[in-house]
N, C-alpha and C positions, 0 to 999 in steps of 0.2 A: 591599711590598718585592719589587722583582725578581730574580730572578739572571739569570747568562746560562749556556745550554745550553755543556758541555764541548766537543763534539762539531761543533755548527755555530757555538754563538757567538750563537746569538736569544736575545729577553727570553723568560723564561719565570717559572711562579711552581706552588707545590707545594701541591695539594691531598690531604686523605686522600682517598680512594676504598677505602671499606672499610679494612680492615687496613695498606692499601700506602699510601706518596706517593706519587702519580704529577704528572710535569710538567705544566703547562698554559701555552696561548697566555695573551698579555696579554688578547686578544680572549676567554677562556673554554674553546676547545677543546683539547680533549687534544692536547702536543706528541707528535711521534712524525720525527724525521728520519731519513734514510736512512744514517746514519752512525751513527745510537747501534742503528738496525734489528744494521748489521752487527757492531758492537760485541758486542753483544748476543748475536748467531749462533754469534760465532766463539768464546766462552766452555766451557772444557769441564766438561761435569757429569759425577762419579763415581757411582757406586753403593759402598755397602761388599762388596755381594757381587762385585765384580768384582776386588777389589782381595785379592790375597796378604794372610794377617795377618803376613809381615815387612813389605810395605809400609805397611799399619796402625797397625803398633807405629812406623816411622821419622815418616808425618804425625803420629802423637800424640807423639812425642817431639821434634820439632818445635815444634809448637802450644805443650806444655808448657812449653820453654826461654824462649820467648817471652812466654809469660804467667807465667814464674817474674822474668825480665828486667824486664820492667814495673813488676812486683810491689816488685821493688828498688828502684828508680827512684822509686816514689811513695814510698816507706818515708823515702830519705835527703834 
């Protein structure tokens, strides 16, 4: 079963590799295009130590609303 990469749009297909999926050509090799590279780059990563605990407390009560929201949803 194929899918196709978001990013360029080739066949691809998802093996584990350890713990992760990682994509793969139809042909066996690991996909890797230059468009999911920069995707990929441009993502930002937080540390908690870098973060204020007011901003803390707003991403967790965020998180929370949202997984209280869901939570409702599946209920009704």
């Amino acid at each position: 079963m194929a899918a196709k990469c978001k990013f360029c749009g080739n066949e691809i297909f998802w093996m584990k590799d350890g713990r992760k999926n990682v994509p793969h050509e139809l042909d066996g090799g690991k996909h890797s295009c230059e468009e999911m590279q920069k995707a990929i780059k441009s993502t930002v990563s937080m540390s908690p130590s870098s973060l204020s605990p007011e901003e803390i407390a707003k991403y967790e009560a965020q998180i929370n609303a949202a997984a209280n929201k869901a939570k409702k949803q599946s209920v009704e």
